[in-house]
N, C-alpha and C positions, 0 to 999 in steps of 0.2 A: 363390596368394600367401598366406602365412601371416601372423596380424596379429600385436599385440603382446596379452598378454591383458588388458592395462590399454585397451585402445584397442576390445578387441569390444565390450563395451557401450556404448558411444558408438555405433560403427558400427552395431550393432543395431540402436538408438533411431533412428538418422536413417532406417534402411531403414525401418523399420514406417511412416513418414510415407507412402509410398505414389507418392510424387512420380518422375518419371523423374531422373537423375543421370549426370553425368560423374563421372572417376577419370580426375585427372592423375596419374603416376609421375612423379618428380623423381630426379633422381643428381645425388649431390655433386658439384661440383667443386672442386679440393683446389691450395693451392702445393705447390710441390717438398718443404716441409717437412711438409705433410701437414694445412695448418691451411685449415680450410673456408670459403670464399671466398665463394661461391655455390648455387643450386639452379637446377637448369634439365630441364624437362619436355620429352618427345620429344611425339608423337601422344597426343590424350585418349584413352584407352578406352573404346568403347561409346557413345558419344554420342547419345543416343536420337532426339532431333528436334531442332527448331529452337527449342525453347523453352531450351534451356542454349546456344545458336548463340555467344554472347558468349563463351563459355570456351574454343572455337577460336579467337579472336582475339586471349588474351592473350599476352605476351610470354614466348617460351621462357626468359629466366635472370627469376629472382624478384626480384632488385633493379631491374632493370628496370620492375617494375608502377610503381610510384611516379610515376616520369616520365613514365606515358602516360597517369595520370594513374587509377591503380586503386587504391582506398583500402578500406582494412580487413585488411589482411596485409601485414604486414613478416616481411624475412629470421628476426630476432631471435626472430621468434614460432617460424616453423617447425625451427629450431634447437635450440630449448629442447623442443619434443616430441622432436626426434634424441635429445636429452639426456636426457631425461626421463622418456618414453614416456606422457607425460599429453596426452590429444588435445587439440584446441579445436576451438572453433565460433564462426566469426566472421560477418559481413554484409559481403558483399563487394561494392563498388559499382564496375562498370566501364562507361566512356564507348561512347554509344551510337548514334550519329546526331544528336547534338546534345542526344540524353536520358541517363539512367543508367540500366541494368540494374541489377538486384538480387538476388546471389547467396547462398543458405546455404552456406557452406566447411565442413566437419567438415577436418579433418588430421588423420593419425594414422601412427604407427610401423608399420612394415611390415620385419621383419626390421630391415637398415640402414637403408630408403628412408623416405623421405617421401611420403606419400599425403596428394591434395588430389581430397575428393569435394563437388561441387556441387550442389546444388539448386536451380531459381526459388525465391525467395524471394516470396512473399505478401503481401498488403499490413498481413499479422496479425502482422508481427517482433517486435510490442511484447510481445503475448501470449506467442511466444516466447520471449522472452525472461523474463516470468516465470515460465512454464513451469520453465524453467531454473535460473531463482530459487528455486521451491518444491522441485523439486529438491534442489539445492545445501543448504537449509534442511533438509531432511530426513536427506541425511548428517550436517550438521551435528548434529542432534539425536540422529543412530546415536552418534558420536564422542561427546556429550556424557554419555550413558545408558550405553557403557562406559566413561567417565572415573566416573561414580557408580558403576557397582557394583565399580571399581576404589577407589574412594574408601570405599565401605560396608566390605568385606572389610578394607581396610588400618586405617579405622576401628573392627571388633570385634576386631581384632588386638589395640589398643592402647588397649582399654576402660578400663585401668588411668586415662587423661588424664580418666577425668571430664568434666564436664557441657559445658567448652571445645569439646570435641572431637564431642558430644551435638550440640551446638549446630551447627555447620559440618555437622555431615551432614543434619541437617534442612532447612537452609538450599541444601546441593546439589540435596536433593530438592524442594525448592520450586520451585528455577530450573527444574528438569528439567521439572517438573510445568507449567509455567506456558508452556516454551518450546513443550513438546507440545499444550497448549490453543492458542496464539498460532498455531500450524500449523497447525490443524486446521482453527480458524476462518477462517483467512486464506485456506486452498485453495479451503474450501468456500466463502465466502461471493464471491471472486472470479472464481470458474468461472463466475455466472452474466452477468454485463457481459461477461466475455470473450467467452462463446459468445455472445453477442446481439453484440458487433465482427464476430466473426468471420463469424458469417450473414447479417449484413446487407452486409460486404464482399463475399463470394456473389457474395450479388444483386445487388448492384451491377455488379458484372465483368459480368453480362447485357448483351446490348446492346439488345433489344429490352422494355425499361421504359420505362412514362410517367412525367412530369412528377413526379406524385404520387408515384407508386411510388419514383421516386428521394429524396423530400424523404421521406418514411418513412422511409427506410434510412437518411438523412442525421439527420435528429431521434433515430432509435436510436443511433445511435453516438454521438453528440451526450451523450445522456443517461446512456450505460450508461457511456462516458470518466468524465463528471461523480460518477457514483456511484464509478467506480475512485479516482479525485481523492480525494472526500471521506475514501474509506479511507484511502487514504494520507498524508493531513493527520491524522486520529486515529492510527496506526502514528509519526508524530514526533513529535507531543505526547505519546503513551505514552512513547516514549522520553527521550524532555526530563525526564518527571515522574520515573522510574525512574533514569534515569544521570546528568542533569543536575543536580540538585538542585531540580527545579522546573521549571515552566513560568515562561519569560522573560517580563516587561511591560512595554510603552511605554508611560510615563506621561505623560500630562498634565491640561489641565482640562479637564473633558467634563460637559455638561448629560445629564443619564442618562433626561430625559425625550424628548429628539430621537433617542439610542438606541434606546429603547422604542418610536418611534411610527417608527422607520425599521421594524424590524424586524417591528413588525405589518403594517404597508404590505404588505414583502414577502411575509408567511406569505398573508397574506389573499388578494393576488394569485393563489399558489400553490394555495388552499382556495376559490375563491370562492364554494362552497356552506356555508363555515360561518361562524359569526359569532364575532367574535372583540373583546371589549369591554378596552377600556383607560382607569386611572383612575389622576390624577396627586395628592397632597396632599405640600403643601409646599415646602420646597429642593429643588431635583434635583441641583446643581453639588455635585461634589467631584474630586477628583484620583484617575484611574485611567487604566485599557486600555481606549479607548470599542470597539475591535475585537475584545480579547477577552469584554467583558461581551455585547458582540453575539452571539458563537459563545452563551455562555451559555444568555443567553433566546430564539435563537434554537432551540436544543434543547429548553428545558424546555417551552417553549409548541407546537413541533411536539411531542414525546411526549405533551403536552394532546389538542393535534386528534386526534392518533393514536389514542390508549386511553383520550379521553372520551367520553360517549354522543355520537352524531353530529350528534342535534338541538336539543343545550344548548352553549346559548355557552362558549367559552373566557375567562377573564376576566386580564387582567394589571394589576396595582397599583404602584403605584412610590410610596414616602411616607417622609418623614423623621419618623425618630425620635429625640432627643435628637441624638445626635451620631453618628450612623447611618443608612445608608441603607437601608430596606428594598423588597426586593422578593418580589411574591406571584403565581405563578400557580395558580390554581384550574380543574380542571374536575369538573363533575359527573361520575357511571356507576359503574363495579362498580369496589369499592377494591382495592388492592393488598393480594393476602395478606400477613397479617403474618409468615408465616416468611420471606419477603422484603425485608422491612422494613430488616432489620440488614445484609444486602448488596447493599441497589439501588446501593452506592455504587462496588461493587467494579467493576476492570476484566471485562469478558467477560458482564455480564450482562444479560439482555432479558428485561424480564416484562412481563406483560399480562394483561389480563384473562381472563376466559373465551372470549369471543368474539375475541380475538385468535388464539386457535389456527388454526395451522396458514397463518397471513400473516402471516408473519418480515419484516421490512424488511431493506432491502440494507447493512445497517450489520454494524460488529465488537461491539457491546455495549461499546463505549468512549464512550458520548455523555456517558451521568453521573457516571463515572469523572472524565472531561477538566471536566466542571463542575465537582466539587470541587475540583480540582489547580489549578482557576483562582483561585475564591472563596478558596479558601486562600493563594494567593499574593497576592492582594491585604489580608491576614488579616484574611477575613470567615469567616464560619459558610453554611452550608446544609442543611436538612431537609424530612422530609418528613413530612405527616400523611395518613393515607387512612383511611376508613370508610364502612359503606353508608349513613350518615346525613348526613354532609357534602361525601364526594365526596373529590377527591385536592387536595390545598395543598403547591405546594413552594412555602421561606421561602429566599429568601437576607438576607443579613444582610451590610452592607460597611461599614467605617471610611471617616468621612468624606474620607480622606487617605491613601490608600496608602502612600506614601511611609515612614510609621513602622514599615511590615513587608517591605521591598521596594527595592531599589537602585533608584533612576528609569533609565532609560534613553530618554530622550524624542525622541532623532533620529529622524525619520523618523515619527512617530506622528501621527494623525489628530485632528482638534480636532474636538468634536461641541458647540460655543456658539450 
Protein backbone atom coordinates (compact mmCIF):
# COMPACT_ATOMS: atom_id res chain seq x y z
CA UNK A 1 0.00 0.00 0.00
CA UNK A 2 1.60 3.08 -1.18
CA UNK A 3 1.03 6.31 1.17
CA UNK A 4 0.37 9.70 0.24
CA UNK A 5 3.98 11.62 0.76
CA UNK A 6 2.22 14.17 2.89
CA UNK A 7 0.81 11.44 5.10
CA UNK A 8 4.59 9.39 5.59
CA UNK A 9 5.61 11.51 8.24
CA UNK A 10 2.85 11.39 10.38
CA UNK A 11 2.82 7.51 9.82
CA UNK A 12 6.41 7.42 10.73
CA UNK A 13 6.03 9.40 14.02
CA UNK A 14 3.21 7.31 15.21
CA UNK A 15 5.23 3.94 14.32
CA UNK A 16 8.37 5.09 16.19
CA UNK A 17 5.99 5.09 19.35
CA UNK A 18 6.53 1.59 19.57
CA UNK A 19 2.97 0.63 20.73
CA UNK A 20 1.16 -2.48 18.83
CA UNK A 21 -1.66 -0.94 16.21
CA UNK A 22 -4.61 -1.71 14.00
CA UNK A 23 -5.01 -0.36 10.19
CA UNK A 24 -8.65 -0.09 9.29
CA UNK A 25 -9.08 0.20 5.11
CA UNK A 26 -12.12 2.21 4.27
CA UNK A 27 -13.81 2.36 0.55
CA UNK A 28 -15.90 4.92 -0.38
CA UNK A 29 -19.23 4.64 -0.82
CA UNK A 30 -20.53 6.91 -3.57
CA UNK A 31 -24.56 7.84 -5.13
CA UNK A 32 -25.14 7.03 -8.60
CA UNK A 33 -23.91 10.58 -9.31
CA UNK A 34 -20.63 9.96 -7.74
CA UNK A 35 -21.01 12.31 -4.67
CA UNK A 36 -19.37 10.46 -1.40
CA UNK A 37 -21.94 9.46 1.05
CA UNK A 38 -20.13 7.24 3.34
CA UNK A 39 -16.89 5.34 4.49
CA UNK A 40 -16.98 1.80 5.50
CA UNK A 41 -14.24 -0.53 6.61
CA UNK A 42 -14.05 -4.46 5.83
CA UNK A 43 -11.70 -6.74 8.27
CA UNK A 44 -8.78 -4.51 10.47
CA UNK A 45 -5.48 -5.51 9.42
CA UNK A 46 -3.08 -7.14 11.75
CA UNK A 47 -4.67 -6.78 14.82
CA UNK A 48 -2.03 -7.49 17.16
CA UNK A 49 -3.74 -8.51 20.59
CA UNK A 50 -6.40 -7.58 22.70
CA UNK A 51 -5.18 -4.47 23.64
CA UNK A 52 -6.75 -2.54 20.35
CA UNK A 53 -9.76 -5.59 20.88
CA UNK A 54 -12.29 -2.31 20.73
CA UNK A 55 -11.45 -1.40 17.06
CA UNK A 56 -13.07 -4.99 16.19
CA UNK A 57 -16.10 -3.88 17.52
CA UNK A 58 -16.55 -0.60 15.62
CA UNK A 59 -19.15 0.00 13.25
CA UNK A 60 -18.40 -0.88 9.58
CA UNK A 61 -19.90 2.55 7.85
CA UNK A 62 -18.26 5.64 9.72
CA UNK A 63 -21.50 7.57 10.29
CA UNK A 64 -22.50 4.99 12.00
CA UNK A 65 -19.71 5.52 15.04
CA UNK A 66 -21.73 8.44 16.31
CA UNK A 67 -24.82 6.53 17.34
CA UNK A 68 -22.94 3.84 19.13
CA UNK A 69 -21.79 6.26 20.61
CA UNK A 70 -17.87 6.57 19.43
CA UNK A 71 -16.59 10.09 19.85
CA UNK A 72 -13.73 11.89 18.29
CA UNK A 73 -13.96 11.17 14.34
CA UNK A 74 -16.61 12.37 12.28
CA UNK A 75 -17.25 11.59 8.53
CA UNK A 76 -16.20 15.37 7.74
CA UNK A 77 -12.84 14.84 9.31
CA UNK A 78 -11.93 11.71 7.15
CA UNK A 79 -13.10 13.49 3.97
CA UNK A 80 -11.14 16.39 4.22
CA UNK A 81 -7.89 14.08 4.35
CA UNK A 82 -9.51 12.26 0.83
CA UNK A 83 -9.28 15.87 -0.05
CA UNK A 84 -6.55 17.00 1.20
CA UNK A 85 -4.08 14.45 1.89
CA UNK A 86 -3.21 16.25 5.33
CA UNK A 87 -3.41 13.36 8.05
CA UNK A 88 -4.87 13.84 11.54
CA UNK A 89 -4.71 12.41 14.85
CA UNK A 90 -7.44 12.37 16.96
CA UNK A 91 -8.37 10.45 20.68
CA UNK A 92 -10.84 8.14 19.80
CA UNK A 93 -13.27 7.11 22.74
CA UNK A 94 -15.37 3.94 22.16
CA UNK A 95 -17.94 2.26 24.72
CA UNK A 96 -16.74 -0.46 26.67
CA UNK A 97 -18.54 -2.56 29.02
CA UNK A 98 -20.03 0.11 30.70
CA UNK A 99 -16.24 1.95 30.58
CA UNK A 100 -14.61 3.83 27.52
CA UNK A 101 -11.50 2.72 25.66
CA UNK A 102 -9.11 5.12 24.53
CA UNK A 103 -7.78 5.08 21.09
CA UNK A 104 -4.89 7.23 19.19
CA UNK A 105 -6.47 7.39 15.45
CA UNK A 106 -3.62 8.68 12.79
CA UNK A 107 -5.84 8.80 9.28
CA UNK A 108 -4.07 9.19 6.38
CA UNK A 109 -4.45 9.01 2.28
CA UNK A 110 -3.50 5.93 0.97
CA UNK A 111 -3.69 6.17 -2.92
CA UNK A 112 -7.77 6.87 -2.97
CA UNK A 113 -8.45 5.05 0.32
CA UNK A 114 -8.83 6.10 3.67
CA UNK A 115 -6.56 4.60 6.26
CA UNK A 116 -7.57 4.58 10.03
CA UNK A 117 -4.50 3.26 12.29
CA UNK A 118 -5.00 2.79 15.99
CA UNK A 119 -3.08 2.81 18.96
CA UNK A 120 -3.97 2.29 23.01
CA UNK A 121 -4.02 5.40 24.02
CA UNK A 122 -2.04 6.11 27.49
CA UNK A 123 -3.07 7.84 30.25
CA UNK A 124 -0.16 10.64 28.98
CA UNK A 125 -2.78 12.16 25.97
CA UNK A 126 -2.34 15.44 27.45
CA UNK A 127 1.54 15.29 26.84
CA UNK A 128 0.52 14.23 23.71
CA UNK A 129 -0.89 16.41 22.79
CA UNK A 130 1.68 18.92 23.36
CA UNK A 131 4.01 17.09 22.10
CA UNK A 132 1.99 17.92 19.06
CA UNK A 133 1.88 21.37 19.90
CA UNK A 134 5.59 21.92 20.06
CA UNK A 135 5.48 20.35 16.95
CA UNK A 136 3.18 22.42 15.16
CA UNK A 137 5.09 25.59 16.88
CA UNK A 138 8.18 24.58 15.17
CA UNK A 139 6.78 24.44 11.67
CA UNK A 140 5.35 27.46 12.52
CA UNK A 141 8.61 29.07 13.16
CA UNK A 142 10.21 27.09 9.58
CA UNK A 143 7.16 29.23 7.80
CA UNK A 144 8.08 32.23 9.76
CA UNK A 145 12.09 32.27 9.07
CA UNK A 146 11.31 31.81 5.39
CA UNK A 147 8.57 34.55 5.31
CA UNK A 148 11.91 36.72 6.89
CA UNK A 149 14.34 35.83 4.68
CA UNK A 150 11.69 36.22 2.01
CA UNK A 151 11.07 39.62 3.60
CA UNK A 152 15.05 40.45 4.11
CA UNK A 153 15.71 39.77 0.14
CA UNK A 154 12.62 41.76 -1.02
CA UNK A 155 13.68 44.39 1.65
CA UNK A 156 17.47 44.98 -0.03
CA UNK A 157 15.86 44.93 -3.19
CA UNK A 158 14.00 47.99 -2.41
CA UNK A 159 16.72 49.78 -0.24
CA UNK A 160 15.83 52.84 -2.04
CA UNK A 161 12.39 53.09 0.73
CA UNK A 162 14.80 54.16 3.45
CA UNK A 163 14.67 53.83 7.12
CA UNK A 164 10.52 52.80 6.88
CA UNK A 165 11.27 49.82 5.33
CA UNK A 166 14.87 49.68 7.86
CA UNK A 167 12.60 49.59 10.44
CA UNK A 168 9.95 46.53 9.41
CA UNK A 169 12.82 44.28 8.89
CA UNK A 170 14.28 44.69 12.05
CA UNK A 171 11.24 44.42 13.64
CA UNK A 172 10.51 40.84 11.41
CA UNK A 173 13.60 39.85 12.94
CA UNK A 174 12.88 40.59 16.41
CA UNK A 175 9.56 38.49 16.14
CA UNK A 176 11.54 35.75 14.64
CA UNK A 177 14.16 36.08 17.33
CA UNK A 178 11.85 36.02 20.20
CA UNK A 179 9.41 33.36 18.73
CA UNK A 180 12.76 31.03 18.48
CA UNK A 181 13.59 31.91 22.24
CA UNK A 182 9.71 31.28 23.40
CA UNK A 183 10.28 27.56 21.71
CA UNK A 184 13.07 26.68 22.95
CA UNK A 185 12.26 27.63 26.45
CA UNK A 186 8.85 26.28 26.31
CA UNK A 187 10.24 22.62 24.98
CA UNK A 188 12.86 22.56 27.33
CA UNK A 189 11.44 23.73 30.31
CA UNK A 190 8.22 21.45 29.92
CA UNK A 191 9.90 18.15 29.10
CA UNK A 192 10.71 17.99 32.62
CA UNK A 193 6.78 17.88 34.48
CA UNK A 194 5.85 15.89 31.46
CA UNK A 195 8.36 13.15 31.81
CA UNK A 196 7.71 13.11 35.73
CA UNK A 197 3.44 12.51 34.38
CA UNK A 198 4.53 10.31 32.26
CA UNK A 199 6.69 7.85 34.77
CA UNK A 200 4.85 8.11 37.59
CA UNK A 201 1.69 6.97 35.30
CA UNK A 202 4.15 3.96 34.69
CA UNK A 203 4.18 3.18 37.86
CA UNK A 204 1.18 3.46 38.64
CA UNK A 205 -0.36 0.96 35.82
CA UNK A 206 1.71 -1.51 38.27
CA UNK A 207 -0.50 -3.51 40.17
CA UNK A 208 1.63 -4.64 42.68
CA UNK A 209 2.29 -0.91 44.67
CA UNK A 210 1.80 -0.06 48.31
CA UNK A 211 -0.18 2.51 49.67
CA UNK A 212 2.84 4.85 49.74
CA UNK A 213 4.20 4.11 46.56
CA UNK A 214 0.91 5.11 45.13
CA UNK A 215 0.45 8.62 47.01
CA UNK A 216 4.17 9.21 45.65
CA UNK A 217 3.24 8.98 42.17
CA UNK A 218 -0.09 10.76 42.91
CA UNK A 219 1.68 13.89 44.82
CA UNK A 220 4.23 13.70 41.55
CA UNK A 221 1.84 14.22 39.17
CA UNK A 222 -0.07 16.52 41.47
CA UNK A 223 3.02 18.81 41.43
CA UNK A 224 4.69 18.56 38.25
CA UNK A 225 0.39 19.34 36.53
CA UNK A 226 0.79 22.35 39.04
CA UNK A 227 4.25 23.61 37.63
CA UNK A 228 2.82 22.91 33.82
CA UNK A 229 -0.22 25.34 35.18
CA UNK A 230 1.94 27.92 36.45
CA UNK A 231 3.72 27.96 32.84
CA UNK A 232 0.91 28.20 31.19
CA UNK A 233 -0.72 31.10 33.35
CA UNK A 234 2.79 33.18 32.62
CA UNK A 235 2.45 32.00 28.30
CA UNK A 236 -1.13 34.34 28.72
CA UNK A 237 -0.13 36.97 30.57
CA UNK A 238 2.92 37.12 28.02
CA UNK A 239 0.45 37.26 25.56
CA UNK A 240 -2.02 39.83 27.09
CA UNK A 241 0.94 42.09 27.76
CA UNK A 242 2.41 41.64 23.93
CA UNK A 243 -1.12 41.65 21.89
CA UNK A 244 -3.45 42.85 24.16
CA UNK A 245 -2.37 46.05 25.23
CA UNK A 246 -1.72 45.01 28.64
CA UNK A 247 -2.47 43.05 31.43
CA UNK A 248 -6.39 43.20 32.21
CA UNK A 249 -7.39 44.44 36.18
CA UNK A 250 -10.24 43.96 38.35
CA UNK A 251 -10.56 46.84 40.39
CA UNK A 252 -11.73 47.37 43.52
CA UNK A 253 -10.88 48.38 47.25
CA UNK A 254 -8.36 46.10 48.69
CA UNK A 255 -6.49 46.64 52.10
CA UNK A 256 -2.90 45.64 50.69
CA UNK A 257 -1.85 44.75 54.16
CA UNK A 258 -4.36 41.44 54.34
CA UNK A 259 -2.77 40.86 50.75
CA UNK A 260 0.62 41.09 52.15
CA UNK A 261 0.02 38.83 55.19
CA UNK A 262 -2.03 36.26 53.00
CA UNK A 263 0.71 35.74 50.95
CA UNK A 264 3.48 35.31 53.58
CA UNK A 265 1.20 32.79 55.38
CA UNK A 266 1.38 31.03 52.20
CA UNK A 267 5.33 31.31 51.18
CA UNK A 268 6.07 30.54 54.66
CA UNK A 269 3.82 27.39 54.81
CA UNK A 270 5.77 26.46 51.65
CA UNK A 271 9.51 27.54 53.36
CA UNK A 272 9.01 26.59 56.78
CA UNK A 273 12.76 26.44 57.36
CA UNK A 274 12.99 30.11 56.63
CA UNK A 275 11.99 33.18 58.16
CA UNK A 276 10.24 35.60 56.44
CA UNK A 277 9.52 39.19 58.46
CA UNK A 278 6.68 41.51 57.40
CA UNK A 279 6.34 45.32 58.32
CA UNK A 280 3.22 47.39 57.93
CA UNK A 281 3.56 51.66 58.33
CA UNK A 282 0.51 53.46 57.61
CA UNK A 283 -2.63 53.56 55.12
CA UNK A 284 -2.74 50.28 53.37
CA UNK A 285 -6.44 50.93 51.45
CA UNK A 286 -6.47 52.12 47.96
CA UNK A 287 -8.13 50.86 44.72
CA UNK A 288 -6.51 47.94 42.78
CA UNK A 289 -6.17 44.00 41.63
CA UNK A 290 -5.80 42.46 45.33
CA UNK A 291 -5.22 39.06 42.98
CA UNK A 292 -2.83 40.56 40.75
CA UNK A 293 -0.67 42.50 43.28
CA UNK A 294 -0.77 38.94 44.95
CA UNK A 295 0.73 37.11 41.78
CA UNK A 296 3.30 40.13 42.31
CA UNK A 297 4.66 39.71 45.78
CA UNK A 298 4.12 36.57 45.66
CA UNK A 299 7.05 36.29 43.14
CA UNK A 300 9.23 38.90 44.24
CA UNK A 301 9.45 37.44 47.82
CA UNK A 302 9.66 33.74 46.43
CA UNK A 303 12.83 35.05 44.17
CA UNK A 304 13.94 36.47 47.89
CA UNK A 305 13.78 32.86 49.42
CA UNK A 306 15.21 31.54 46.35
CA UNK A 307 18.52 33.62 45.60
CA UNK A 308 18.81 35.10 49.24
CA UNK A 309 21.36 33.66 51.59
CA UNK A 310 19.25 30.77 53.21
CA UNK A 311 19.95 31.74 56.84
CA UNK A 312 18.95 35.60 56.67
CA UNK A 313 15.39 36.53 56.76
CA UNK A 314 13.38 37.66 53.89
CA UNK A 315 11.74 40.90 54.92
CA UNK A 316 8.54 42.60 53.14
CA UNK A 317 7.40 46.40 54.00
CA UNK A 318 4.28 47.65 52.90
CA UNK A 319 4.21 51.88 53.91
CA UNK A 320 2.46 54.73 52.61
CA UNK A 321 4.04 57.51 51.16
CA UNK A 322 2.34 60.84 50.38
CA UNK A 323 -0.10 59.60 48.04
CA UNK A 324 1.55 56.21 47.16
CA UNK A 325 1.78 53.02 48.19
CA UNK A 326 5.13 51.57 48.65
CA UNK A 327 6.16 48.22 48.78
CA UNK A 328 9.71 46.79 49.66
CA UNK A 329 11.20 43.39 49.49
CA UNK A 330 14.60 42.83 50.87
CA UNK A 331 16.94 40.00 51.17
CA UNK A 332 20.26 39.79 52.16
CA UNK A 333 23.35 37.37 49.99
CA UNK A 334 25.36 37.80 46.81
CA UNK A 335 23.86 40.84 44.57
CA UNK A 336 22.80 40.71 41.30
CA UNK A 337 25.57 41.45 38.69
CA UNK A 338 25.12 44.66 37.47
CA UNK A 339 25.35 43.66 33.76
CA UNK A 340 21.96 42.28 34.59
CA UNK A 341 20.69 45.03 36.28
CA UNK A 342 19.17 46.74 32.87
CA UNK A 343 17.37 43.35 32.00
CA UNK A 344 16.13 41.64 35.01
CA UNK A 345 12.98 43.14 33.71
CA UNK A 346 13.08 41.61 30.29
CA UNK A 347 10.82 38.43 29.28
CA UNK A 348 13.00 35.04 29.26
CA UNK A 349 15.39 36.02 32.02
CA UNK A 350 16.66 34.07 35.27
CA UNK A 351 19.65 35.18 37.09
CA UNK A 352 21.12 34.17 40.20
CA UNK A 353 23.71 34.19 42.09
CA UNK A 354 26.69 32.26 42.07
CA UNK A 355 25.54 29.62 44.03
CA UNK A 356 22.45 29.24 42.12
CA UNK A 357 24.20 27.52 39.16
CA UNK A 358 23.29 24.81 37.80
CA UNK A 359 19.42 24.78 39.88
CA UNK A 360 17.19 26.37 37.29
CA UNK A 361 13.70 26.45 38.73
CA UNK A 362 10.85 25.12 36.76
CA UNK A 363 9.70 28.49 35.53
CA UNK A 364 10.02 30.48 31.70
CA UNK A 365 11.90 33.64 33.05
CA UNK A 366 8.49 35.52 32.75
CA UNK A 367 8.14 36.06 36.74
CA UNK A 368 9.54 39.78 36.62
CA UNK A 369 8.75 40.39 33.23
CA UNK A 370 4.64 39.72 34.42
CA UNK A 371 5.58 42.08 37.57
CA UNK A 372 6.24 44.92 35.63
CA UNK A 373 3.37 44.41 33.00
CA UNK A 374 1.40 44.40 36.24
CA UNK A 375 2.78 47.53 38.32
CA UNK A 376 2.53 49.20 35.17
CA UNK A 377 -0.80 48.70 34.53
CA UNK A 378 -1.81 49.83 37.63
CA UNK A 379 0.60 52.97 36.74
CA UNK A 380 3.07 52.27 39.37
CA UNK A 381 6.97 52.04 38.95
CA UNK A 382 9.14 48.98 40.05
CA UNK A 383 13.16 48.55 40.74
CA UNK A 384 15.66 47.07 41.76
CA UNK A 385 18.87 47.87 43.95
CA UNK A 386 21.35 45.05 44.68
CA UNK A 387 24.97 45.21 46.35
CA UNK A 388 27.39 43.21 48.34
CA UNK A 389 26.74 45.69 51.18
CA UNK A 390 23.11 45.93 51.33
CA UNK A 391 21.92 42.89 49.88
CA UNK A 392 18.95 42.93 46.90
CA UNK A 393 15.61 45.65 47.47
CA UNK A 394 13.02 45.43 45.03
CA UNK A 395 10.65 48.84 45.26
CA UNK A 396 7.35 48.77 43.85
CA UNK A 397 5.70 52.00 43.86
CA UNK A 398 1.50 52.14 43.26
CA UNK A 399 -1.00 55.17 42.95
CA UNK A 400 -3.06 55.32 45.52
CA UNK A 401 -6.07 54.69 43.00
CA UNK A 402 -5.70 52.75 39.99
CA UNK A 403 -8.39 53.82 38.31
CA UNK A 404 -6.56 57.12 36.84
CA UNK A 405 -4.45 54.80 34.62
CA UNK A 406 -6.74 51.79 34.15
CA UNK A 407 -10.43 51.08 32.99
CA UNK A 408 -12.07 49.51 36.29
CA UNK A 409 -13.51 46.42 35.50
CA UNK A 410 -14.69 45.27 38.94
CA UNK A 411 -17.27 42.13 38.27
CA UNK A 412 -16.13 39.39 39.51
CA UNK A 413 -13.07 40.81 41.74
CA UNK A 414 -12.00 39.88 45.12
CA UNK A 415 -12.37 42.31 48.18
CA UNK A 416 -9.27 42.11 50.54
CA UNK A 417 -10.93 44.74 53.63
Amino acid sequence: MRLSSRGDSASERMMQVGRPGACLRFESMRSAEGELLDLRWAAPGALPDAAVGPASQLPACLSQWEGEGVRGLRVEDCVRVLATGEPLSRVLRVPQGGTEARLRAVGLRAEDTFVLWLWPEPEEDDAWALREALVGEREARRRAEGALAHATARLAREAEDGSARHLAMVRLYEEAEFRERFIGMLGHDLRNPLNAIALSARVLSQRALSVAQQQQCAARIESSAARMGAMISDILDLTRARLAGGIPLHLATVNLATVCRLVVEELATAHPDRRIDFAVEGLCVGFWDADRLAQVLSNLVGNALEHGAPTAPVTLRCRDVDSYQVLEVHNPGEPIASQHLETLFDPFRRVGSERDKGHRRGGLGLGLFIVKQIVQAHGGDVGVCSSEAEGTTFTVKLPRDARESQVSSPQGARRFV
